[in-house]
C-alpha positions as CSV (number, residue, x, y, z in Angstrom):
1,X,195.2,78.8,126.9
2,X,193.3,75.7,126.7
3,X,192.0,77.2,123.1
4,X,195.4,78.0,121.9
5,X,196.8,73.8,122.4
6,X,193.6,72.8,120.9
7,X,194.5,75.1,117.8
8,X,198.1,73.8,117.9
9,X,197.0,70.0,118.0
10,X,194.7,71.4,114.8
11,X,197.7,72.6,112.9
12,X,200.0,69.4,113.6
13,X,197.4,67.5,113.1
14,X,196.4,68.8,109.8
15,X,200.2,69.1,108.7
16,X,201.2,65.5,109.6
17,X,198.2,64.2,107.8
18,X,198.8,66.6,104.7
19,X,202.6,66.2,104.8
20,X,201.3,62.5,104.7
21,X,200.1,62.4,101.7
22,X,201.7,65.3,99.8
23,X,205.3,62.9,100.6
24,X,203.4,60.1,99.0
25,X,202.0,62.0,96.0
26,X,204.5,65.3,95.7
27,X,205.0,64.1,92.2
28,X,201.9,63.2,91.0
29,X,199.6,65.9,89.2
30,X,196.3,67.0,90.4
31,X,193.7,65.8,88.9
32,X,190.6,65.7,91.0
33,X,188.6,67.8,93.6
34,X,189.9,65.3,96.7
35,X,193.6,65.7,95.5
36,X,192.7,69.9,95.1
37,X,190.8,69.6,98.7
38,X,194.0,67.8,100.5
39,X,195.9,70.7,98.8
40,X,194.0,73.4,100.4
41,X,194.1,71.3,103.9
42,X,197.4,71.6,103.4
43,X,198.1,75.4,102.2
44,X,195.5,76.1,105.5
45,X,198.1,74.4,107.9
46,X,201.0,76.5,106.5
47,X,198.6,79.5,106.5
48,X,198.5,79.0,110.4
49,X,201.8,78.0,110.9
50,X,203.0,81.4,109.5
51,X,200.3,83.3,111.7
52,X,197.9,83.8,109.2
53,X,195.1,81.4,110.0
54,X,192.0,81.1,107.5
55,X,189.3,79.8,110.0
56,X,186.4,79.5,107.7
57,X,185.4,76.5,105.0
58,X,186.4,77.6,101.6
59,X,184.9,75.8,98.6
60,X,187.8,74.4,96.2
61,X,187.0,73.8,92.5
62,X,189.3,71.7,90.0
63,X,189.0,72.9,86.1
64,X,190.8,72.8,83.1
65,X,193.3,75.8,82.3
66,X,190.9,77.2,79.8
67,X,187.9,77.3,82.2
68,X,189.9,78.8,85.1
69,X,191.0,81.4,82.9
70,X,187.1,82.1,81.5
71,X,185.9,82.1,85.0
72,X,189.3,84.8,86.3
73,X,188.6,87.3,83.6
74,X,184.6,87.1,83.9
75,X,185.7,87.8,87.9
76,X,186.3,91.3,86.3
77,X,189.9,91.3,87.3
78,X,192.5,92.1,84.2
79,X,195.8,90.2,83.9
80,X,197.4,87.6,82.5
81,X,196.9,83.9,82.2
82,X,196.6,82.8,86.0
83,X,196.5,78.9,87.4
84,X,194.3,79.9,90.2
85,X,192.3,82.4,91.6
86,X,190.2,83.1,95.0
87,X,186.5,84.2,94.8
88,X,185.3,86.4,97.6
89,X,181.6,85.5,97.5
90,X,178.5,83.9,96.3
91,X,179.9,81.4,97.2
92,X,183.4,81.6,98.5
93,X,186.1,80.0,96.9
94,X,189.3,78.7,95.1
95,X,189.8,77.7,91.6
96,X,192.6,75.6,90.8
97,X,193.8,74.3,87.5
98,X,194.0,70.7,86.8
99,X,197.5,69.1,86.0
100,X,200.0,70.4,88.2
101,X,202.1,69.0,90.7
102,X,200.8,68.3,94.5
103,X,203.8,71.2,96.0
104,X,203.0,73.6,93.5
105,X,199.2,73.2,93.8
106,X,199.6,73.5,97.8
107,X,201.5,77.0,97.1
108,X,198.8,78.0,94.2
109,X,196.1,77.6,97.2
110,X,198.7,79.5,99.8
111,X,198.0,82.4,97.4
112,X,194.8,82.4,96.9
113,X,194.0,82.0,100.9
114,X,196.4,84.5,101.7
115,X,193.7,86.8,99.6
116,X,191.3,85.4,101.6
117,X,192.8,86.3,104.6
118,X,193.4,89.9,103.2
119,X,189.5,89.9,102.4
120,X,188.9,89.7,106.0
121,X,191.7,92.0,107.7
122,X,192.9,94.2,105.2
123,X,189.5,94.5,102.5
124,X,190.9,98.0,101.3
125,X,194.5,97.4,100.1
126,X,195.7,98.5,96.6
127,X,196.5,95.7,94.2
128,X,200.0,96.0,94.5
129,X,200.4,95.2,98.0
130,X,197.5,92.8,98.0
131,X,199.3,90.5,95.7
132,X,202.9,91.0,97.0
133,X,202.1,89.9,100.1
134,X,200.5,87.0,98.6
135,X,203.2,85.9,96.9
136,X,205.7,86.8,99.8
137,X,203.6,84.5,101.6
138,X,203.9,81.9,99.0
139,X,208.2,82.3,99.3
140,X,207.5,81.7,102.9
141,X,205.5,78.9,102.6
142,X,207.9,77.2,99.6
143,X,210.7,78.0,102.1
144,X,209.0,76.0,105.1
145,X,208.6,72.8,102.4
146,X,212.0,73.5,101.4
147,X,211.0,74.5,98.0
148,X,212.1,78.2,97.7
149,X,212.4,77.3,93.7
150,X,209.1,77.4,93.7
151,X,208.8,80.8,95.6
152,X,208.3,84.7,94.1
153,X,211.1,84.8,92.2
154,X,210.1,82.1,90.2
155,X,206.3,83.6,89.5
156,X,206.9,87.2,88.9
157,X,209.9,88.2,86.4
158,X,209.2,92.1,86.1
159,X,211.9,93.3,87.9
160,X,210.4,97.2,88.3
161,X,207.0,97.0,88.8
162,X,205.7,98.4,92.0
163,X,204.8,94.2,93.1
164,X,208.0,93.5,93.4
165,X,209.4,96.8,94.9
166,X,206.3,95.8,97.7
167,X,208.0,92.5,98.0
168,X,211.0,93.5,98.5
169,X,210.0,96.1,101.3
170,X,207.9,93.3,102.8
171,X,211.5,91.1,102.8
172,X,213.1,94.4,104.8
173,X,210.4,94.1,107.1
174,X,210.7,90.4,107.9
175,X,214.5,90.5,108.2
176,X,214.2,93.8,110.5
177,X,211.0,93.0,112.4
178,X,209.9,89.5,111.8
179,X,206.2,88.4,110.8
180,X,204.4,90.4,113.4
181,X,206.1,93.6,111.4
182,X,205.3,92.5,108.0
183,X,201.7,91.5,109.0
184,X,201.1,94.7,111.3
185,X,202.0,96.6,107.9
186,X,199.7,94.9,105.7
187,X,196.7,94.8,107.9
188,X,197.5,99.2,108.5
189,X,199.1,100.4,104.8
190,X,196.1,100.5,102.5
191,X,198.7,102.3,99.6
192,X,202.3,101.8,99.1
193,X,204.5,104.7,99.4
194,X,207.2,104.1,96.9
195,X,210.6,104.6,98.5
């Protein structure tokens, strides 16, 4: 019990202080590895505050577009042109791309550590569900800053692909079940079903 406050006076903690700063700077670009860091304090305190803690130091690294996108496809991962992207090893960590705004960095990161929190309770998933949840998570978390215009609807456009029918389950789930449904599916379902 005494573990549990202590974890609690973490999370406030960390949110105040990030909040903090992010109301101070929510329209400035970042630009540097402090203003990334804060960012990923940040995304960690929504991470917990949704149930989904990330307990473990995760490097951050600031680059240029260009470099991001070098370092994303070397990953050997296909895709398209991405702002950020989590590294599982050697070392661990998040890439961020320089020059966008404090809110929509701090989602970028809620991404990438809601991979990171995949990588430890759900390794095996199929892409599809791996990155809908991570961008469900990133609705959720725009909807706790009272940014949902900066949620999943806004990222992905394709409105057939199996990501977004997974999203769309995952919504069923949470308006059915809550979190504890939508994260007891994710951490059980290694493939999606299509309905």
């Amino acid at each position: 019990m005494l573990k549990n406050f202590f974890t609690l006076l973490l999370i406030l903690t960390a949110l105040c202080t990030s909040f903090a700063f992010a109301d101070k700077n929510s329209d400035n670009f970042v630009t540097t590895e402090e203003e990334a860091r804060n960012c990923l304090i940040r995304a960690k305190a929504l991470m917990a505050s949704l149930g989904l803690p990330v307990n473990r130091d995760i490097y951050t690294r600031i680059e240029e577009m260009d470099s991001v996108q070098t370092h994303f496809s070397n990953s050997g991962v296909s895709g398209e042109r991405t702002i950020a992207f989590y590294q599982a090893h050697s070392p661990e960590y998040i890439m961020i791309s320089k020059g966008y705004p404090f809110q929509k960095t701090t989602l970028y990161c809620v991404h990438e550590l809601t991979h990171a929190w995949q990588s430890t309770n759900c390794p095996l998933q199929e892409e599809a569900i791996s990155e809908a949840f991570a961008y469900w998570v990133q609705g959720q978390a725009a909807t706790l800053l009272g940014r949902s215009d900066l949620g999943f609807s806004t990222i992905m456009c394709s409105g057939d692909s199996l990501e977004m029918e997974v999203y769309q389950y995952l919504n069923k789930l949470y308006k059915t079940g809550g979190m504890k449904s939508v994260i007891d599916y994710v951490t059980t379902t290694v493939k999606y079903e299509r309905k």
